[in-house]
N, C-alpha and C positions, 0 to 999 in steps of 0.2 A: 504494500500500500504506500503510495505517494503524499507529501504535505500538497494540500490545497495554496494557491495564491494568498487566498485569505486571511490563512493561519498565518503564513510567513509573512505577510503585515502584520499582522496584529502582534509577531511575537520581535518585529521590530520599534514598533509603536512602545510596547512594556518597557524593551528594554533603554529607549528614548526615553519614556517619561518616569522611572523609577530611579534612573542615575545609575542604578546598580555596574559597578565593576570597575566605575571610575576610580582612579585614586585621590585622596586627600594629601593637600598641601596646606602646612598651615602658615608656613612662613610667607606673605604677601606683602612686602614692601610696600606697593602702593593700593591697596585696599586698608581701607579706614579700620574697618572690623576686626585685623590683626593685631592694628596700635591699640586697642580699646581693649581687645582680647590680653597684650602684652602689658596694658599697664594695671590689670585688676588682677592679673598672677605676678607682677612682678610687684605691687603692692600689696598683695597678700603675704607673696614670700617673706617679705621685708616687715610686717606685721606678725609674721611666725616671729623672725628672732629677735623683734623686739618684745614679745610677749612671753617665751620663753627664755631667753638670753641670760639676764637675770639671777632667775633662779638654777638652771640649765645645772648647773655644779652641784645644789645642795639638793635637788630634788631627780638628780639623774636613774636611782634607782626608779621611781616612781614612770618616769619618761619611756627610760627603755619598756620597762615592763608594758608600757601602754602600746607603744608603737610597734613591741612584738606580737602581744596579743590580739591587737586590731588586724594587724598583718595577716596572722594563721586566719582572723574574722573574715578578711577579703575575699579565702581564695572557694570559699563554698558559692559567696554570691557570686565571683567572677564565674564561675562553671553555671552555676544557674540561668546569669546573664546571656553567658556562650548561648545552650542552648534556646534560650527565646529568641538571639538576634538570628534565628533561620529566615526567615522570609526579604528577600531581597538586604543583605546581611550588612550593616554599616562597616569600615575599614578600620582597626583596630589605632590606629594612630586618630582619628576621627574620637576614638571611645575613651582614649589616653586624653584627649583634649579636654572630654567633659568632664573626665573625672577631676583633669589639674583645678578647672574650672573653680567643681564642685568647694575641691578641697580647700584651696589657697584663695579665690577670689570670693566665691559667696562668704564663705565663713570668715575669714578674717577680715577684709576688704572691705566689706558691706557690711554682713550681720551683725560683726562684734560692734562696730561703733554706731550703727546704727538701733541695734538694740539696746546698747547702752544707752542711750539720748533719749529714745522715748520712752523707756523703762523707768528714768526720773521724772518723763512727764505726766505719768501716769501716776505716778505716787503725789505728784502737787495735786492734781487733777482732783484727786480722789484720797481715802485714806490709808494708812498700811495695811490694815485688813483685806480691802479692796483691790490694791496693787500685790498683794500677798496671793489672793485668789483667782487674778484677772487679768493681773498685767502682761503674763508671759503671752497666756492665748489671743490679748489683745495685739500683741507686738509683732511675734515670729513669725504669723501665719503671712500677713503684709511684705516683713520687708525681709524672709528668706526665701519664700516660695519666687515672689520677684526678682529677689537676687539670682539665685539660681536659673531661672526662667530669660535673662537676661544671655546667660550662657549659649539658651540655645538659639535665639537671635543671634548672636553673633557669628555661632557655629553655620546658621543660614547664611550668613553673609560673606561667609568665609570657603563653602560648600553651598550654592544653591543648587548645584544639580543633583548634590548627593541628599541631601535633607526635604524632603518632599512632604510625605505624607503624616498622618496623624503614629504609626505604626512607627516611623524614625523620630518623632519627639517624644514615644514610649520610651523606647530603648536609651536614646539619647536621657531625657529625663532622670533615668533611673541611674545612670552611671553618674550624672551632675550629682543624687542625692544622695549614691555613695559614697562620692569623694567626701561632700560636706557630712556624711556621717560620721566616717571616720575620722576625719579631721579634728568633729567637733566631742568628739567621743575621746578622741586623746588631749583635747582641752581639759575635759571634766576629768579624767585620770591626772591631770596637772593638778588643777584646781582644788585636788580632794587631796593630795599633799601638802598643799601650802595650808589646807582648812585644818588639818591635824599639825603640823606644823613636824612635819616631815617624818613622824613617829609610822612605823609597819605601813613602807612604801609600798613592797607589795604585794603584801594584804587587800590596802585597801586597791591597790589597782584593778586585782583580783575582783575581787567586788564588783567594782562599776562593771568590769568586764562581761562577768556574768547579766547582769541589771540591763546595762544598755545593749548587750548582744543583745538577750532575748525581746525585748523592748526594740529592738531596730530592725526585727521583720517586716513591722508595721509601723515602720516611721519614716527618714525622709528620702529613702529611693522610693517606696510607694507613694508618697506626696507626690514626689518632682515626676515618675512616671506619667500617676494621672494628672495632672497641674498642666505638664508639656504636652501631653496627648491633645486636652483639651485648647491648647494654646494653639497646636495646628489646627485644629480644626475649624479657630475661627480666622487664621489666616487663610486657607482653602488656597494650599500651595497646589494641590493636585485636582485637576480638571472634576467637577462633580462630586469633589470631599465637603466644601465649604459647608457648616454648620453651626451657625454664629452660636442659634440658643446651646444646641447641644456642649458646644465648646467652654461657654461660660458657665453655664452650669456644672461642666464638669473639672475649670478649675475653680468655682466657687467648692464644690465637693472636698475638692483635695484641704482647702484653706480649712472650712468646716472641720476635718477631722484631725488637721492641725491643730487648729484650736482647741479642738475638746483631749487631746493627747496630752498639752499642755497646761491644762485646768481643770485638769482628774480632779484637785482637789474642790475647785470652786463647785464644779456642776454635781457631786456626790453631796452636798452639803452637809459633810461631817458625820454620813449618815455610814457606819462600817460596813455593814451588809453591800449596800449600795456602793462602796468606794472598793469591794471586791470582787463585785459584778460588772462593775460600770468596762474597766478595761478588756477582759472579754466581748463583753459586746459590743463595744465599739472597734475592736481587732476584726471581729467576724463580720461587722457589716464594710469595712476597709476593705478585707478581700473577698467580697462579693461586688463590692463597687470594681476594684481593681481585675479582677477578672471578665466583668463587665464591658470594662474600656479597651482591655486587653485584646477579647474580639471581635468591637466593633471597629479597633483601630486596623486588626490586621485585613479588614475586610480587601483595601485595594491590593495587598500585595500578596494577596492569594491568589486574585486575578492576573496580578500580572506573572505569577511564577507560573500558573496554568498554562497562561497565553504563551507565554518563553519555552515551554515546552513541550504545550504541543502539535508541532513539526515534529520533532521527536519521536513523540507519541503514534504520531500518523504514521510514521515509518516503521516502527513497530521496535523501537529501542524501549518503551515504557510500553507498560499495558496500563487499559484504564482504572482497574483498582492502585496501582502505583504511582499515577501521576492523579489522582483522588486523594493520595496520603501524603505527598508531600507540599501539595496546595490546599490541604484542606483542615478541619481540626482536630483536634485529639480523640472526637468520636471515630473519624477515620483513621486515625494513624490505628485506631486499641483494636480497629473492624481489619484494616490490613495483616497486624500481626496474627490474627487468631486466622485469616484467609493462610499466610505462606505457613502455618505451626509454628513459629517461633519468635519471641525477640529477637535474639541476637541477629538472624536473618533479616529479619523489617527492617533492623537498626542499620544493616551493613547496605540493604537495599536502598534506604530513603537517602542515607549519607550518598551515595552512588549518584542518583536521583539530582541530589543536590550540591554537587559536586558538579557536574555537566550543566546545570542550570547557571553556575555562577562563571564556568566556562566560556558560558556562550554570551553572557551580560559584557565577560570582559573582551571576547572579542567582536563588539558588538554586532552577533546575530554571521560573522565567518566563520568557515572554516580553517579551522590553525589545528597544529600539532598536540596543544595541550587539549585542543574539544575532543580531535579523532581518542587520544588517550582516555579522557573521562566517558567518552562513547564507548568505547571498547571494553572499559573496566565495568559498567554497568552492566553492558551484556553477559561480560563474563560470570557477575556476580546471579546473574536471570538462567544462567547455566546457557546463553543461546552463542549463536557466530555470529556470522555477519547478518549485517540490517538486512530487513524482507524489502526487493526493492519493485 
């Protein structure tokens, strides 16, 4: 069986409008969004050592212990990340960018002295009681989701052809909220040294560690995820994505559950039951929101991994439950494995699948040497020879 005319537009059209296979530069001399990018990491930096500097000597047990532990923190999300950024995949220098972002410009750059500022004007405003219960959620949700959010306007500006859809200001999002997690998680491991006044460093490192791990499932990579998701979509970078309400309402969402993360105490009103309840339930409706956004964002680049593949497909290098599992969702992928008998087999297939997809993205829509390879290795893997022609 032969590709139609059709397909082979349409799977040149995907690979047009998704960016996919470009690569990322970030260094642009004469693009503005570089300078703006360079001086909120390079004023971040520079707000790391002068916020650590300091103390850096007397509280370095404290330090390390935090920067190793956040570290080992990293590499579960990083793998987790891996596998969501499958659909039309962003370039890993592109995901180092958001993260620097995340780490050094929202949190230091922005958050710290901006949360500091209004955190005092919240307490004139009102009483300590009130600034005690209210201040945080009235503060963070404003000026870090924005912060952060800023990140990935730039990263557009820096990448418009690779940053498109609502599905790359997921991915993107989530790595900006990493960075600033971690960043700000080895602030508090600072902080909780100097508050004991450098007594069982780490002890207490330990501690937060345990605290803000389990507490940063549902903190600021899933903010900055849905926050940016919703941010594309009111930009409506991708033909037919535009959805101003949807968009806003879903970073008003992310802010929302910002806030109530940060005013456990205020909104439980002292009540125990309730202030042991409350966190649960607001975790479980986070990731049902978050899964929510998750796939209506990936909806375009299902389509276009489809479209990318199948020619492919028409020529009989996929069959249509295989190119069903790799463009489609997790009902399909759990419906494919139980079709070939096996995980490990689905897993080696889809990787195959999508390995040739991201072939053909970068060459866009020719044939080269690394496609016929990734063609080849997939058939091999389907146990077939050569393409039915």
């Amino acid at each position: 069986m032969t590709t139609t005319p059709e397909a082979r537009t349409a799977q040149l059209a995907a690979i047009e409008e998704s960016g996919w296979g470009r690569p990322f530069r970030l260094v642009q001399p004469r693009n503005l969004a570089f300078w703006v990018y360079l001086l909120g990491v390079g004023g971040g930096a520079l707000a790391v050592v002068r916020y650590f500097g300091p103390g850096a000597h007397f509280y370095r047990p404290a330090l390390t212990g935090g920067v190793l532990l956040f570290g080992l923190y990293l590499v579960p999300w990083l793998l987790l990340l891996r596998h969501q950024n499958r659909y039309t995949a962003q370039p890993a220098t592109l995901l180092a960018a958001a993260f620097a972002w995340g780490g050094l410009a929202a949190t230091f750059w922005i958050a710290l002295p901006a949360n500091t500022a209004l955190l005092e004007i919240w307490t004139k405003l009102g009483s300590t009681a009130f600034a005690s219960d209210w201040a945080a959620g009235l503060t963070a949700p404003i000026n870090e989701e924005f912060g952060k959010a800023l990140g990935l306007a730039l990263l557009i500006g820096l990448a418009p052809r690779l940053v498109r859809g609502a599905y790359d200001g997921f991915i993107i999002g989530a790595f900006i909220g990493l960075g600033f997690q971690v960043f700000e998680d080895v602030l508090y491991v600072y902080n909780g040294a100097a508050q004991t006044f450098g007594t069982d460093q780490l002890g207490s490192s330990f501690q937060i560690f345990v605290f803000r791990g389990v507490a940063g499932i549902v903190s600021h990579a899933l903010f900055s995820a849905i926050f940016c998701a919703g941010l594309m979509w009111v930009l409506g970078r991708t033909p037919g994505e535009r959805n101003v309400p949807r968009g806003v309402l879903t970073m008003l969402a992310a802010m929302v559950f910002h806030f109530a993360w940060d005013d456990m105490a205020g909104l439980s009103g002292g009540i125990g039951a309730v202030a042991v309840v409350l966190p649960f339930a607001i975790a479980a409706l986070e990731l049902i929101t978050l899964f929510y956004v998750l796939r209506h964002a990936a909806r375009q680049e299902r389509t276009w991994i489809r479209q990318l593949l199948q020619p492919e497909a028409d020529a009989g290098v996929l069959d249509p439950a295989l190119l069903g599992a790799v463009s489609g969702l997790r009902k399909d992928r759990k419906a494919f494995r139980k079709l070939v008998h096996g995980r490990r087999r689905a897993r080696h297939l889809l990787e195959g699948a999508s390995d040739l997809a991201r072939e053909l993205a970068r060459s866009r829509g020719s044939e080269t040497g690394e496609v016929a390879h990734a063609r080849a290795e997939l058939l091999r893997l389907r146990g077939g020879g050569q393409v039915p022609m």
